[in-house]
C-alpha positions in Angstrom: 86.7 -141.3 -129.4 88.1 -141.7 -132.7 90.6 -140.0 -134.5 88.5 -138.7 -136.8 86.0 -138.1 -134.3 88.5 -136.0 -132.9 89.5 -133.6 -135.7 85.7 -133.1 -136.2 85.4 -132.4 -132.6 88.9 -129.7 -132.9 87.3 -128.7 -136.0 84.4 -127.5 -134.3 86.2 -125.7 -131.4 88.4 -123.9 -134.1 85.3 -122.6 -135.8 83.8 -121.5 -132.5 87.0 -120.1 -131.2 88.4 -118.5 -134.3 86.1 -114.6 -134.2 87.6 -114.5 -130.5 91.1 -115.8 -131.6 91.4 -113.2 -134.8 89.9 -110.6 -132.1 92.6 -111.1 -129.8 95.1 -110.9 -132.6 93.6 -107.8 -133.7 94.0 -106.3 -130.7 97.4 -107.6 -129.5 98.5 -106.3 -132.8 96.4 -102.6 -132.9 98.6 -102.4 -129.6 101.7 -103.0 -130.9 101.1 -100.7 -133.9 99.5 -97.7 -131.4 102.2 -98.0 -129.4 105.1 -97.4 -132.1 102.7 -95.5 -133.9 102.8 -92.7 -130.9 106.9 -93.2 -130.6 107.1 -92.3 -134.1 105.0 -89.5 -133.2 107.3 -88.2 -130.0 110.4 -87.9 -131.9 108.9 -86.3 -134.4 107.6 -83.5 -132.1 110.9 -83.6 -130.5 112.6 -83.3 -134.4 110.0 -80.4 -134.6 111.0 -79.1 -131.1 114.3 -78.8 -132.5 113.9 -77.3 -135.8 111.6 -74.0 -133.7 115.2 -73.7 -131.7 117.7 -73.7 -134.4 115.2 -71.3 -136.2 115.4 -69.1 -133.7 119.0 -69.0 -133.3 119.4 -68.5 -136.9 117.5 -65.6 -136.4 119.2 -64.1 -133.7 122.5 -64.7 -135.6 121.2 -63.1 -138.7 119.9 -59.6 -136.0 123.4 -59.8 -134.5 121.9 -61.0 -131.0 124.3 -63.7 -130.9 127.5 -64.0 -132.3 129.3 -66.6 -135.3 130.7 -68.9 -132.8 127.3 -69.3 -130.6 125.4 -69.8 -133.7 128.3 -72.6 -134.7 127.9 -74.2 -131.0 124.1 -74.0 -131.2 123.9 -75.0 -134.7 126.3 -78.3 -133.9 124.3 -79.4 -131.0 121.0 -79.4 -132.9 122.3 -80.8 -136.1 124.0 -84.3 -133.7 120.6 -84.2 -131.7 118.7 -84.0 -135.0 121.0 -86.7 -136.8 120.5 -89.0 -133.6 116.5 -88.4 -133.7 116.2 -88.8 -137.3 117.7 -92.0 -137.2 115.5 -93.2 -134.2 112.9 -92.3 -136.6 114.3 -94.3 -139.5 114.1 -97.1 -137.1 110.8 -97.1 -135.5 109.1 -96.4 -139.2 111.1 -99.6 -140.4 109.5 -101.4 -137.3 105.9 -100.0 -138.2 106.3 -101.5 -141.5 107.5 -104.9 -140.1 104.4 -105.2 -137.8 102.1 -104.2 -140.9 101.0 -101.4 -139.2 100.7 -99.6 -142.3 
């Protein structure tokens, strides 16, 4: 077979191939983006999570339930966890964006 017999021949295969190729790619990459979609999704239920805790301990502070230095401990803890899941965030919305997921 001849070269250009060839190509025509590839050609044709492309053609044929190409819906179940970009089909493939479409879902290889819906998987990826489902995938760090729901991550970015879990920490922020977990951000959320936290934010319902520090809320109530504010308001136990403020009723006098618990006192200045439990709020302060309590208060610390969630602001590092917070910090830590807001950058974990950051990161996975940055990685959404690089896979065009958005």
């Amino acid at each position: 077979m001849g070269t250009e017999k060839k190509i025509a021949a590839a050609f044709v295969i492309l053609l044929f191939l190409s819906p179940q190729l970009y089909f493939s790619y479409t879902l290889i990459k819906n998987r990826e983006c489902y995938i760090v979609l729901r991550d970015i999704l879990d920490v922020q239920d977990q951000r959320e999570d936290g934010f319902d805790i520090i809320r109530k301990a504010s308001g136990e502070y403020r009723s006098g339930v618990v006192g200045l230095e439990e709020y302060k401990e309590n208060r610390s803890s969630w602001l590092s966890a917070e910090n830590q899941l807001a950058s974990e965030s950051i990161a996975l919305y940055e990685k959404a964006r690089a896979q065009e997921c958005f």
